[in-house]
C-alpha positions in Angstrom: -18.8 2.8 15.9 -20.6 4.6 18.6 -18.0 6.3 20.3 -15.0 8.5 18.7 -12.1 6.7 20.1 -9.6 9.4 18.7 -9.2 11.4 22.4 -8.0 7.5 24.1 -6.0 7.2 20.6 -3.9 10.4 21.6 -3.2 9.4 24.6 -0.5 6.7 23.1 2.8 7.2 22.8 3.8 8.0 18.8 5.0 4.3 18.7 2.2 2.6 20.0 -0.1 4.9 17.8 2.3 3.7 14.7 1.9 0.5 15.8 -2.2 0.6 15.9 -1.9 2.1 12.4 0.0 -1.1 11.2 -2.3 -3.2 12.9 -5.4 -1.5 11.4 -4.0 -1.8 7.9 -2.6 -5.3 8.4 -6.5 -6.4 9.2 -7.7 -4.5 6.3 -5.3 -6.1 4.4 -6.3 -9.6 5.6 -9.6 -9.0 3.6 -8.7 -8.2 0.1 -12.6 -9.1 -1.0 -13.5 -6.3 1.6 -12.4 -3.2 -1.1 -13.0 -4.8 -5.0 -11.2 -3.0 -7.7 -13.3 -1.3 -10.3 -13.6 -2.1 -13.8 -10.6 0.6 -14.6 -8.6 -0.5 -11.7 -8.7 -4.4 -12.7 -8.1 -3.1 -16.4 -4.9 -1.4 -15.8 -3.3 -4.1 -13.6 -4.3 -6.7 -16.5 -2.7 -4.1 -18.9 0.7 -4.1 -17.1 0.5 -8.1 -16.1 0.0 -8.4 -19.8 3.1 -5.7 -20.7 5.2 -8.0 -17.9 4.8 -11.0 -19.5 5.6 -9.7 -23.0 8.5 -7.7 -21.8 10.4 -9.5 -18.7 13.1 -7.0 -18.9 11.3 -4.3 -19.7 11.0 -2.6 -16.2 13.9 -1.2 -14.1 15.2 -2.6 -10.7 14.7 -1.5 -7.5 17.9 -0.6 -6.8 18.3 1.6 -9.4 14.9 2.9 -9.1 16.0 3.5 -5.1 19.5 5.0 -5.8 17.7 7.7 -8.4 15.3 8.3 -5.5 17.4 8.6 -3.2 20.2 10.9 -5.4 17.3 13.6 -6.1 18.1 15.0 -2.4 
C-alpha cells in the first residue's frame, strides 16, 4: 500500500466507516487459507471438537449463556 488512506477514511460518516470495517473483515474472511492456525491453535480446537463429541450436552446454551451476560449489568 503506497499511500495511507486513513485521512480519506475519516472523512466517512461513522456508518459507512462501520460498514468498510465489515467489508474488510468479510474479505479476510473469504480466505480462511490466508491466516493458518498454529500447531497450539489447531490442538486446542481438536481438543474441544473431541470434548463435543464425547459430551453433546456438556456445554451450556446460548440463551442462558446471553441472559447471565446480560444480568451482570
Amino acid at each position: 500500500m503506497g499511500t495511507n488512506p486513513l485521512p480519506e477514511i475519516l472523512k466517512l460518516s461513522v456508518s459507512e466507516r462501520i460498514q468498510l470495517v465489515e467489508d474488510i473483515w468479510d474479505s479476510i474472511a473469504a480466505e480462511p487459507d490466508a491466516l493458518p492456525l498454529t500447531d497450539e491453535q489447531q490442538a486446542e480446537l481438536d481438543r474441544r471438537l473431541a470434548d463435543a463429541e464425547t459430551n453433546p450436552g456438556g456445554g451450556t446454551p446460548w440463551s442462558e449463556v446471553k441472559a447471565r451476560l446480560l444480568g451482570s449489568r
